[in-house]
C-alpha positions in Angstrom: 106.5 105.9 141.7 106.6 107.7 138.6 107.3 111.0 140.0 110.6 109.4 141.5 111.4 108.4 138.3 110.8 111.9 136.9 112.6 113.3 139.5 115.9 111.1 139.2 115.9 111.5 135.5 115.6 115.0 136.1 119.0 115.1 138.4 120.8 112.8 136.4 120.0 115.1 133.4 121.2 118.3 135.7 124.5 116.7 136.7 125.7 115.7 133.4 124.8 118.7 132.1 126.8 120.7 134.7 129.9 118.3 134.0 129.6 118.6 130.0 129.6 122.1 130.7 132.8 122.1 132.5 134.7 119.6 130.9 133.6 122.0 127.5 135.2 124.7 129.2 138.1 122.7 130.3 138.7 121.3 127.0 138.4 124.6 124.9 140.4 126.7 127.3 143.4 124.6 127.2 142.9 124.0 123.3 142.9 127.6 122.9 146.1 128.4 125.0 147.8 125.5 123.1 147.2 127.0 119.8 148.0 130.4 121.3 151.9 129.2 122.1 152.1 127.4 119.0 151.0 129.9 116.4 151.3 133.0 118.6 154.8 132.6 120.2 156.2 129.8 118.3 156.5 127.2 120.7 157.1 124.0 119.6 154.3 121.3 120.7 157.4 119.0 121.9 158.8 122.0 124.3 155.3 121.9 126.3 155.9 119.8 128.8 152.4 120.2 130.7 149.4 121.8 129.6 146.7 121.2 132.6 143.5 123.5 132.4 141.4 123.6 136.1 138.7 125.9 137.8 140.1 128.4 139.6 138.8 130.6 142.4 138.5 133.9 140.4 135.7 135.9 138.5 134.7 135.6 134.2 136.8 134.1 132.2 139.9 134.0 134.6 137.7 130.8 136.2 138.7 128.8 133.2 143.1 128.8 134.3 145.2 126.7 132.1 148.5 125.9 133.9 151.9 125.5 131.5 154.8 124.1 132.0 157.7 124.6 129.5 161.0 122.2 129.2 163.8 124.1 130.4 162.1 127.1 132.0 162.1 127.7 135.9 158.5 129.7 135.6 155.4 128.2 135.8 152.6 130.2 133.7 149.0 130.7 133.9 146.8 131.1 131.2 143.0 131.9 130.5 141.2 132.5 127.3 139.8 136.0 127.1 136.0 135.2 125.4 134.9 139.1 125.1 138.2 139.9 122.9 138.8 136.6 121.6 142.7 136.0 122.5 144.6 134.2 125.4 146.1 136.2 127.9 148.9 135.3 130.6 147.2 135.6 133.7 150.8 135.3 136.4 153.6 133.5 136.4 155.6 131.6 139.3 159.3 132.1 139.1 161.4 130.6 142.8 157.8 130.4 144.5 157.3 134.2 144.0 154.1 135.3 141.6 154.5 137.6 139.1 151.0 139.2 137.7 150.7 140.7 133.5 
C-alpha cells in the first residue's frame, strides 16, 4: 500500500511539474514579446488586440510562438523569444492567408 502511495505522489509531482514548466514558458514568452512591442516598436498596450502564446510544432526556442494581433492591421504575426541572444524576434507573418517568413 505504501508503495502505491509513493508512486502516485510521485506522478502527481511529475505532471505538475511538467505543466508549471509550460505555463512558465507560456507566461514569460508572451511577457517578453509584450514588452518587446511596447518599448521596442512603440506600440501602444491599447492597440494590441490579442496577445496569445501556445506550443508550437518547431525546434528551441521557436516552440514557445506568441501569436499577435494588432487593431487595424490585416497581418497576423508570430513571435518567439530568442533565449541565447536575449531579444524577441518575428518568426512569420499572415497577410490574405499567405505566410510570410523574417
Amino acid at each position: 500500500m505504501k508503495k502505491i502511495i509513493i508512486i502516485i505522489l510521485s506522478l502527481v509531482i511529475a505532471i505538475g511539474s511538467v505543466s508549471v514548466y509550460i505555463n512558465y514558458k507560456k507566461y514569460s514568452s508572451k511577457v517578453a514579446v509584450e514588452n518587446y512591442l511596447m518599448h521596442e516598436k512603440n506600440i501602444n498596450k491599447k492597440t494590441i488586440e490579442k496577445l496569445e502564446p501556445f506550443i508550437a510544432n518547431l525546434q528551441g526556442d521557436k516552440k514557445w510562438l506568441v501569436y499577435v494581433k494588432l487593431r487595424g492591421d490585416d497581418k497576423k504575426y508570430y513571435y518567439y523569444k530568442d533565449n541565447k541572444d536575449n531579444k524577441v524576434v518575428l518568426e512569420s507573418y499572415i497577410l490574405k492567408g499567405k505566410e510570410y517568413g523574417e
